[in-house]
C-alpha positions as CSV (number, residue, x, y, z in Angstrom):
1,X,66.4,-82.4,97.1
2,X,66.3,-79.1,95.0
3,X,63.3,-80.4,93.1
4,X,62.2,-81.0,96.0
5,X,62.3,-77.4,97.8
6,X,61.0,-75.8,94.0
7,X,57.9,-78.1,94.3
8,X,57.3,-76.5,97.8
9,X,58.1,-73.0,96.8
10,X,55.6,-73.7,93.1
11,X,52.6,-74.8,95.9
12,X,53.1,-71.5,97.8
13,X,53.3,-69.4,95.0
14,X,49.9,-71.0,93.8
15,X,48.5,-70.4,97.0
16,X,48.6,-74.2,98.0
17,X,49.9,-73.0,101.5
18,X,49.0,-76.7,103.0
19,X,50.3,-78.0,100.5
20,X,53.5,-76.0,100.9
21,X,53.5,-76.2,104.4
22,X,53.1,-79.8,104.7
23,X,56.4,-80.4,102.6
24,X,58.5,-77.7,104.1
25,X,57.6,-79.6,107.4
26,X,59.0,-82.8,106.2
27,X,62.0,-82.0,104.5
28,X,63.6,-81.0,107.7
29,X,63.3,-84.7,108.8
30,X,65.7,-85.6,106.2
31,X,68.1,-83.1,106.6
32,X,67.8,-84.2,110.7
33,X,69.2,-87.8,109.5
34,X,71.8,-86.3,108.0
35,X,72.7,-84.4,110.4
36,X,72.5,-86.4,113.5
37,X,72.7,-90.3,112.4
38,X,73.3,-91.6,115.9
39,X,69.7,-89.8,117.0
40,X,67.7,-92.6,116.8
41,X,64.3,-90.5,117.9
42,X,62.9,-88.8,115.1
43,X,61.3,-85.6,117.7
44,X,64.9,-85.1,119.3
45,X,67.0,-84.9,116.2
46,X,63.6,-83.0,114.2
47,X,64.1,-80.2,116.8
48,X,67.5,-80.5,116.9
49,X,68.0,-79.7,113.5
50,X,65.3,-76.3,113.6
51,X,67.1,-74.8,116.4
52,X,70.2,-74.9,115.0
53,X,69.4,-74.4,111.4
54,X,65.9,-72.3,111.5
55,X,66.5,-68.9,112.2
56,X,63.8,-68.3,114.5
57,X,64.3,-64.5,115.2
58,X,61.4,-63.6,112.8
59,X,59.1,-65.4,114.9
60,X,60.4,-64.8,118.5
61,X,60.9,-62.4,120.2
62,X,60.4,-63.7,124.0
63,X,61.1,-67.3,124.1
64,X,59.1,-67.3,127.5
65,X,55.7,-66.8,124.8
66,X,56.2,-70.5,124.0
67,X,56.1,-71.4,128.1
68,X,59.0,-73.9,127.9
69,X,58.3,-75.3,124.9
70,X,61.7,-74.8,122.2
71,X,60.7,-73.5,118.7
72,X,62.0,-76.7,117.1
73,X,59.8,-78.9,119.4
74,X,57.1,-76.7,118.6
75,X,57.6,-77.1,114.8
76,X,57.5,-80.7,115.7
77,X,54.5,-80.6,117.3
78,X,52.7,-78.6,114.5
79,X,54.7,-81.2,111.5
80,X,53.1,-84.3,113.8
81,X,49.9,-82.2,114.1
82,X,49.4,-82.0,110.0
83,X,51.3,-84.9,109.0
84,X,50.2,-87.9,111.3
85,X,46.6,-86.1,112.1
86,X,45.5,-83.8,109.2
87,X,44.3,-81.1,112.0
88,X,46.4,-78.8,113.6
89,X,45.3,-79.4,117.7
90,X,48.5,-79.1,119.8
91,X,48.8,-79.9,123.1
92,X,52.1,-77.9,124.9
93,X,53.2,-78.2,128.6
94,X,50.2,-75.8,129.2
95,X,48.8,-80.0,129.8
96,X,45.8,-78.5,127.6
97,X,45.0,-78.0,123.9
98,X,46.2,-74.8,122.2
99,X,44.0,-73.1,119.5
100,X,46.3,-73.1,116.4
101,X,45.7,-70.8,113.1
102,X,48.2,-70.0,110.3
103,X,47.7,-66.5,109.0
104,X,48.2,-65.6,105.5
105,X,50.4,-62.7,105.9
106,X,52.1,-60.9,103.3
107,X,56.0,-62.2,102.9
108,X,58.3,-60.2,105.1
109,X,55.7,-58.0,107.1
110,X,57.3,-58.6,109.9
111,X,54.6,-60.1,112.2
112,X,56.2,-62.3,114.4
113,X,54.8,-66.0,116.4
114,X,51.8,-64.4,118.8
115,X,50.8,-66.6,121.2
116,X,49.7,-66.5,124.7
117,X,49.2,-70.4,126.4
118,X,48.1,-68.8,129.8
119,X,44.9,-67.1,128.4
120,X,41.5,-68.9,129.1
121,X,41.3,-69.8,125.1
122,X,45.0,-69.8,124.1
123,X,45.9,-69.6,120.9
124,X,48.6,-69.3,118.4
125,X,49.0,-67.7,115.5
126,X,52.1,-68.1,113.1
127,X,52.0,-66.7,109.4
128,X,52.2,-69.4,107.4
129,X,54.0,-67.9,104.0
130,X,56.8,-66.8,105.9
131,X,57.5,-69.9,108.0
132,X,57.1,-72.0,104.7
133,X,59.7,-69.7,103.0
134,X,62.3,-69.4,106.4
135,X,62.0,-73.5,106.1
136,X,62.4,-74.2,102.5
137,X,65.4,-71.7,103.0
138,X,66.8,-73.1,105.3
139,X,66.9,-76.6,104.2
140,X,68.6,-75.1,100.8
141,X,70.8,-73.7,102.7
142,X,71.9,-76.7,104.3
143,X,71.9,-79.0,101.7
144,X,74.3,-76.6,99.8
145,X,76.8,-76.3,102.4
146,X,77.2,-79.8,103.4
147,X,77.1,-81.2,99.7
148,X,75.2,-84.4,101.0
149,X,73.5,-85.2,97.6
150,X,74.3,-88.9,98.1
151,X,73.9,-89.1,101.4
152,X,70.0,-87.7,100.9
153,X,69.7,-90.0,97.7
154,X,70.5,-93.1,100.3
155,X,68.0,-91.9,102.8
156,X,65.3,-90.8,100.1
157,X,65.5,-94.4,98.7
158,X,65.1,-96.3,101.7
């Protein structure tokens, strides 16, 4: 799994931010089946895991900016988005499609998640080098506390 999170962390450094961001968007999947066996559907225990893993405080400040919608769901969204689609379209409870752009921010400027679904053109923007580096982070973090090596091996082999 550590080669795993150094791969992701080589691509951001190289400026491969899709790259990056595509993997730091999966590798929560795995630590999700870990975490919650029982969960049979992938989006429940997916944003299961981010809320209670992914500190989300860099990004919100007002949950009401994501009108309903949890932060892990809305990772979800944006993983299904690049992984299943290649674009990044969402579609929130706003019942219509949301305008989505990473920024390339510098590490740690503090810019937070802006978005506003009830404008005429909503969009959101979410700076892509610090998500990448709160997710890679976080899924470190969790692998090293819970000392599931084998228990990843078993799932990364199936």
């Amino acid at each position: 799994m550590l080669e795993y999170i150094e791969d992701a962390r080589r691509a951001l450094n190289a400026k491969a931010y899709y790259s990056a961001l595509c993997f730091s968007l999966t590798l929560p999947d795995v630590c999700a089946q870990v975490e919650y066996p029982n969960e049979k559907t992938v989006g429940v225990r997916y944003s299961r895991w981010i809320n209670q893993f992914v500190d989300t405080s860099a990004f919100i400040h007002d949950q009401s900016m994501l009108n309903g919608n949890d932060f892990g769901r809305f990772i979800y969204k944006i993983r299904c988005s690049i992984v299943h689609s290649g674009n990044l379209d969402l579609n929130l409870k706003s019942g219509r499609e949301v305008n989505f752009q990473l920024i390339n921010s510098d590490f740690g400027d503090g810019r937070a998640l802006a978005i506003n679904i009830a404008a005429e053109n909503p969009i959101i923007e979410l700076p892509i080098c610090d998500l990448i580096t709160e997710l890679l982070g976080s899924v470190e973090d969790y692998y090293s506390s819970k000392k599931i090596s084998r228990n990843l091996r078993n799932i990364l082999l199936c």
